[in-house]
C-alpha positions as CSV (number, residue, x, y, z in Angstrom):
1,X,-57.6,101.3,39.3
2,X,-57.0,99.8,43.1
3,X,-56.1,96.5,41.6
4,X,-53.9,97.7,39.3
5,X,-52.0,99.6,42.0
6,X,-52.1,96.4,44.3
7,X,-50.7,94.2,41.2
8,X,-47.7,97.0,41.0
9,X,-46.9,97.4,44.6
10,X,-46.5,93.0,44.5
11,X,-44.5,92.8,41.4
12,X,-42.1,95.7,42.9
13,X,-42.2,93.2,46.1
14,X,-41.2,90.5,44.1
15,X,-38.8,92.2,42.3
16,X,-37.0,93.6,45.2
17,X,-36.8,90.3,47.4
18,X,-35.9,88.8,44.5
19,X,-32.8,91.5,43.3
20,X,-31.7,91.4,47.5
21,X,-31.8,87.4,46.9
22,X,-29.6,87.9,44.1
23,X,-27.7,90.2,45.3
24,X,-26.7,87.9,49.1
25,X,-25.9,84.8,46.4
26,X,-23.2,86.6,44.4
27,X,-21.5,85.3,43.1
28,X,-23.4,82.0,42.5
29,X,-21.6,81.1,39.1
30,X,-18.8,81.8,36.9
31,X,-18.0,85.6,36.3
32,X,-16.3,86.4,32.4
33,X,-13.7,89.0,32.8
34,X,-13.5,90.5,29.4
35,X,-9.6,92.3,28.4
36,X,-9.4,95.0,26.1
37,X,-6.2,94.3,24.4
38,X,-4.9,91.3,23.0
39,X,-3.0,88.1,24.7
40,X,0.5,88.5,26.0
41,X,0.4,91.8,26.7
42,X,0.5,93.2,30.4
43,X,-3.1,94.6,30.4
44,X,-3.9,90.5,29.6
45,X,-1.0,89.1,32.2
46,X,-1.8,91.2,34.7
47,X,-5.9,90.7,34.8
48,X,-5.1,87.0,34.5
49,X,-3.3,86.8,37.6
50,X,-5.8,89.0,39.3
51,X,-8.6,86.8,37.9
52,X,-6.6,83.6,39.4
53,X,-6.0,85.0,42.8
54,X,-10.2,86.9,43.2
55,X,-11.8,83.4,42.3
56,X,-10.1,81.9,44.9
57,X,-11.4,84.3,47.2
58,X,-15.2,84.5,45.5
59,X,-15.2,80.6,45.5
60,X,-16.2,80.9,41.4
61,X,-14.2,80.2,38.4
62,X,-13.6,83.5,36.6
63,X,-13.1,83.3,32.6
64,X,-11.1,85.4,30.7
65,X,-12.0,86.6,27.2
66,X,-9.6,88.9,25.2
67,X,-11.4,91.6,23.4
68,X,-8.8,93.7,21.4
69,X,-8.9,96.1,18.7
70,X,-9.4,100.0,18.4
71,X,-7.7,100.6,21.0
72,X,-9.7,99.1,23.9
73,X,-13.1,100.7,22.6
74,X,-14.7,97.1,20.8
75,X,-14.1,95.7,24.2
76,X,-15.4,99.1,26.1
77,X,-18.0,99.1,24.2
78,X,-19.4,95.0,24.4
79,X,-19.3,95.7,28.2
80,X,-21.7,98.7,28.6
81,X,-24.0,96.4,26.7
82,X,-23.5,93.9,29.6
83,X,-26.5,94.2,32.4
84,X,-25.0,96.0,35.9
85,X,-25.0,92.0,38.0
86,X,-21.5,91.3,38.6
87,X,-21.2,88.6,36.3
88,X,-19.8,90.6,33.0
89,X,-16.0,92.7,34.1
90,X,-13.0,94.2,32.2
91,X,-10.0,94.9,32.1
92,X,-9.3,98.4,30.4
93,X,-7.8,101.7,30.2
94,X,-8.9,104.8,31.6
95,X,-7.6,106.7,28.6
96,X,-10.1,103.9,26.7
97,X,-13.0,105.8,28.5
98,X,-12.0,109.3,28.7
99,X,-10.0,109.8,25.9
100,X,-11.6,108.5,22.9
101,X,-14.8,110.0,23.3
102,X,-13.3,113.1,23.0
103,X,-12.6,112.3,18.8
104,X,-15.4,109.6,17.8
105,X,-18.6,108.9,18.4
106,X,-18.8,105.5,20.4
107,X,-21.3,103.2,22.0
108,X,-20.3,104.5,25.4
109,X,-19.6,107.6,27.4
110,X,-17.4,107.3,31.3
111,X,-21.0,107.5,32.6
112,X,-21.6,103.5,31.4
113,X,-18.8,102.4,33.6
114,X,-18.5,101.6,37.0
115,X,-14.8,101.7,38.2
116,X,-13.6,98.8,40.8
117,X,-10.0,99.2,41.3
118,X,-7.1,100.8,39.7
119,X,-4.4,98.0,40.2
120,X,-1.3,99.6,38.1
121,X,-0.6,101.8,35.6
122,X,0.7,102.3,31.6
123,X,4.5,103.5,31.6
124,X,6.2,103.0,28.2
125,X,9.0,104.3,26.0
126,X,10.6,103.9,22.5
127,X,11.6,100.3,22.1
128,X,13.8,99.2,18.9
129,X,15.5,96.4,18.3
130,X,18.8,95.6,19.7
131,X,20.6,95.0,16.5
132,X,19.2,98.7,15.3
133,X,21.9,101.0,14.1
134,X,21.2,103.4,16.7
135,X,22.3,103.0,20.6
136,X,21.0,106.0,21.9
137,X,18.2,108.2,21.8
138,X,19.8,111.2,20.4
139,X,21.2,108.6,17.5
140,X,17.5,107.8,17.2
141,X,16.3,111.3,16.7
142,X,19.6,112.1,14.2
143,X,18.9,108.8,11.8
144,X,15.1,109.8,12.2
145,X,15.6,113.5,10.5
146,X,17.6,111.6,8.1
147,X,14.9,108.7,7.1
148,X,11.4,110.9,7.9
149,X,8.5,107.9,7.8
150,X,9.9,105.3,10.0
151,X,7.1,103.7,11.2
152,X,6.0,102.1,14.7
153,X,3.7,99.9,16.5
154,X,1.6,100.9,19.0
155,X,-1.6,99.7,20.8
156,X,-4.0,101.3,18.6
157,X,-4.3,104.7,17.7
158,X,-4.5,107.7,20.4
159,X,-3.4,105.3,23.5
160,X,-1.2,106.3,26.0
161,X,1.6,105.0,24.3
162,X,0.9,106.5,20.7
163,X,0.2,109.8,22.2
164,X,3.4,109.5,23.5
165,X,5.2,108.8,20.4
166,X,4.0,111.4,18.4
167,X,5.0,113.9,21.4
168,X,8.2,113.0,20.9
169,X,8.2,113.3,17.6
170,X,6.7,117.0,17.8
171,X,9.2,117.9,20.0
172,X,12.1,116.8,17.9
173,X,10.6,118.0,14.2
174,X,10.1,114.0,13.3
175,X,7.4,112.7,11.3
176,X,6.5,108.6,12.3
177,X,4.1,106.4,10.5
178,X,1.7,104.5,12.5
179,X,0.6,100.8,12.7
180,X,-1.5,100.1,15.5
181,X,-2.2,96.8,16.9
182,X,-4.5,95.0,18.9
183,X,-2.2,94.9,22.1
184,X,1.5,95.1,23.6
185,X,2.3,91.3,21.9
186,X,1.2,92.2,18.6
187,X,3.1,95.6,18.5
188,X,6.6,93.0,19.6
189,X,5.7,90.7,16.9
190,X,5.8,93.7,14.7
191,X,9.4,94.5,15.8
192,X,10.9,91.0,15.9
193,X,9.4,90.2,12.3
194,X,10.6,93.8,11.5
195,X,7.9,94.9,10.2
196,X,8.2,98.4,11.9
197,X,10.9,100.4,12.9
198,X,10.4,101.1,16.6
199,X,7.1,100.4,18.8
200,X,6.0,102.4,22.0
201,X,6.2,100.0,24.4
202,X,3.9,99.6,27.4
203,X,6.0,97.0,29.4
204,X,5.3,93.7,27.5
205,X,8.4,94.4,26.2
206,X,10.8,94.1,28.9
207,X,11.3,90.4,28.9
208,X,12.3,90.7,25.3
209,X,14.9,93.8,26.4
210,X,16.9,91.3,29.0
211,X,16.8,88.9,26.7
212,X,19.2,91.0,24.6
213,X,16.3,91.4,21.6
214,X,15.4,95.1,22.2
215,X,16.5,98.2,23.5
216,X,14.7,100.6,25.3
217,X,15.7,104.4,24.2
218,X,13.8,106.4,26.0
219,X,11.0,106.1,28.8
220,X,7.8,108.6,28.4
221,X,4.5,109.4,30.6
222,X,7.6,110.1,34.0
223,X,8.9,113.0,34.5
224,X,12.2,111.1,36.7
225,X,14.1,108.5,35.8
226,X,13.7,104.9,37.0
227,X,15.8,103.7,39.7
228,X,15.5,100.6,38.3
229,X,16.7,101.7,34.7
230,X,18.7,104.6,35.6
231,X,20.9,104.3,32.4
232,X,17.7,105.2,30.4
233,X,16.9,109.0,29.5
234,X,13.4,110.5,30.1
235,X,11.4,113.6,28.2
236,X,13.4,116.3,30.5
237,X,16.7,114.9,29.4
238,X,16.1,115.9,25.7
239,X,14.7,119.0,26.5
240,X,11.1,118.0,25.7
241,X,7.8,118.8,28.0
242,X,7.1,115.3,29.5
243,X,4.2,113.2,27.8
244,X,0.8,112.4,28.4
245,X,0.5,111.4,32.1
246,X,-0.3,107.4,32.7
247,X,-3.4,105.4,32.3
248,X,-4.0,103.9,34.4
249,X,-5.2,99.8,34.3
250,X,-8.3,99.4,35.8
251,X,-10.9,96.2,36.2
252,X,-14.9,97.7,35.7
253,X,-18.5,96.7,35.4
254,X,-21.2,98.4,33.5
255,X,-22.7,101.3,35.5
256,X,-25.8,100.3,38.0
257,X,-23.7,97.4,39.8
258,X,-25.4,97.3,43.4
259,X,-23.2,98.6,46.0
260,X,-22.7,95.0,47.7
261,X,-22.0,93.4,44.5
262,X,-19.1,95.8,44.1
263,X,-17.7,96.1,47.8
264,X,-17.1,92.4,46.9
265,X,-15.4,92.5,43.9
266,X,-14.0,95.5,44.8
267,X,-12.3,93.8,47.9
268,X,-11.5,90.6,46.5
269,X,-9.6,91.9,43.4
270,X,-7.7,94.5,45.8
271,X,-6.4,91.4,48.0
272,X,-5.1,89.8,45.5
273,X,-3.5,93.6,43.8
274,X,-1.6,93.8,47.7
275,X,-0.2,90.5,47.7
276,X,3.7,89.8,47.5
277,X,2.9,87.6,44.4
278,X,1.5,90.2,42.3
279,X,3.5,92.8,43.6
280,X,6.4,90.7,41.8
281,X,4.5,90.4,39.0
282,X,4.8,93.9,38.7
283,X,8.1,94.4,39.2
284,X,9.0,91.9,36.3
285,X,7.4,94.3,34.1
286,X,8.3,97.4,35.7
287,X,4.7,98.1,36.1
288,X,4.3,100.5,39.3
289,X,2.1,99.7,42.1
290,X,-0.5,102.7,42.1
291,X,-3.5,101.0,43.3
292,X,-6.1,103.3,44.0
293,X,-10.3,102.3,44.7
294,X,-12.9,103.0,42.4
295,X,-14.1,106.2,43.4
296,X,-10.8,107.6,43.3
297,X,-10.1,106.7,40.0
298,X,-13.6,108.5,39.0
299,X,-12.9,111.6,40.0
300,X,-9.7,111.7,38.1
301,X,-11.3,111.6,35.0
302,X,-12.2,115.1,34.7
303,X,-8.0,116.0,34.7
304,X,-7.5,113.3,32.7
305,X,-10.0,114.6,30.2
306,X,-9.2,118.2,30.4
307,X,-5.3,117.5,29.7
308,X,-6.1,114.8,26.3
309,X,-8.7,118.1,25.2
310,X,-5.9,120.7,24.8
311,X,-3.3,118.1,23.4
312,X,-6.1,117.3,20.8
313,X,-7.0,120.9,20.2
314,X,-3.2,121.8,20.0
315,X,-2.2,119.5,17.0
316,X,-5.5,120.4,15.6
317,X,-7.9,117.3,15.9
318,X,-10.4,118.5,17.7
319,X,-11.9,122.6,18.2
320,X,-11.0,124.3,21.7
């Protein structure tokens, strides 16, 4: 029995000089930064510039795979299989995690994550295309009690930005049919090809609006109008409650990451979040700068959860 404990006490030895060894090489090869949503889109253009700036400043390349479809939860759910060694990232949603839990069973739960940073956040609108025969908003919402079923692209179903939609459409009496897609680029395909009516737009879409191809009708998720885009209406301005509040964009690991291991990442990928070059990256999508740390990001979730509950419960999906 004394030999056995002996035996124990050395492999737990072993196996903590050998995790603390680990833990002072990190990173000691290349780290895969998976993205939740499809190429071309700003969750993918924005953790590809963070990815570009943090190996720089971790001294190892850092790959990026795009992971899209059902609305961030394949992606979500491929990382909490990953083990907790710093070596295995994404680039998500919060609403991924907190929301659609709430309506399916999936392979995951918030308590498989680890948060790093939140480095911007999800603020989208109604985006049709610039030859539509509407102008305004209020033209929109007049054609669309005329022509009930126009349908829309969105990142997959019960994302921000189709939660948004359809409370526009409940406040305004319209009925929508939904295509979801795999990411902000695929939804524009949709609308160039036109293939869908309209598309809630997440900010992918705003190089395609000053190039005179789209139109951006209304902006949800804000309860002001942007300074920026003054000329465009928000929720208040039709009389509507505003929509689901922002996800925000956030880089994780699967939950058990050693403390060091994520002070590192965690301060490399908020370098490059504060610089002046992805600070304009931000502006060109009219993505707003709300970095916030990990841990601050966690304990929004309970909010976060508590407001998608009764919105669920409201239009009937799930019980109170």
């Amino acid at each position: 029995m004394r030999c056995k404990q002996i035996v124990s006490t050395l492999l737990a030895g072993i196996l903590t000089v050998g995790l603390s060894q680990a833990i002072a090489a990190y990173p000691d090869k290349p780290i895969t930064l998976y993205v939740a949503f499809s190429a071309g889109g700003t969750t993918d253009i924005t953790a590809r510039a963070l990815a570009q700036g943090a190996e720089k400043i971790l001294g190892v390349p850092i790959t990026i795979e795009n992971k899209g479809g059902g609305g961030a939860t394949v992606a979500n759910g491929l990382l909490a299989t990953k083990k907790p060694d710093g070596y295995n990232l994404l680039a998500t949603s919060t609403g991924s995690i907190t929301v659609r839990p709430l309506l399916v069973k999936l392979a995951y739960a918030p308590k498989d994550f680890r948060v790093l940073i939140q480095y911007t956040s999800y603020i989208g609108g109604l985006v049709v295309r610039a030859d539509a025969p509407y102008k305004t908003v209020n033209e929109f919402i007049a054609y669309a009690k005329a022509h009930p079923g126009m349908t829309y692209a969105s990142s997959g179903p019960h994302t921000q930005q189709q939660v948004g939609v359809e409370s526009f459409a409940r406040c305004n009496g319209l009925t929508f049919k939904h295509m979801p897609t795999k990411g902000g680029a695929n939804s524009n395909t949709a609308l160039m090809g036109s293939h869908v009516d309209f598309i809630a737009g997440s900010g992918s879409h705003l190089p395609l609006v000053e190039q005179g191809q789209f139109k951006e009708l209304i902006i949800f998720h804000q309860d002001e109008r942007d300074p920026a885009r003054m000329d465009i209406p928000v929720m208040k301005d039709i009389n509507c409650p505003p929509t689901n509040p922002p996800n925000g964009m956030i880089i994780v690991s699967p939950a058990g990451l050693p403390d060091p291991i994520a002070d590192k990442l965690s301060a490399a990928f908020k370098q490059v979040a504060q610089s002046a070059e992805f600070k304009a990256l931000l502006v060109k999508y009219n993505l707003p700068d709300t970095y916030m740390s990990g841990p601050d990001v966690q304990k929004g979730f309970p909010a976060e959860i508590e407001w998608y509950k009764k919105y669920f419960s409201d239009i009937g999906m799930i019980k109170p």
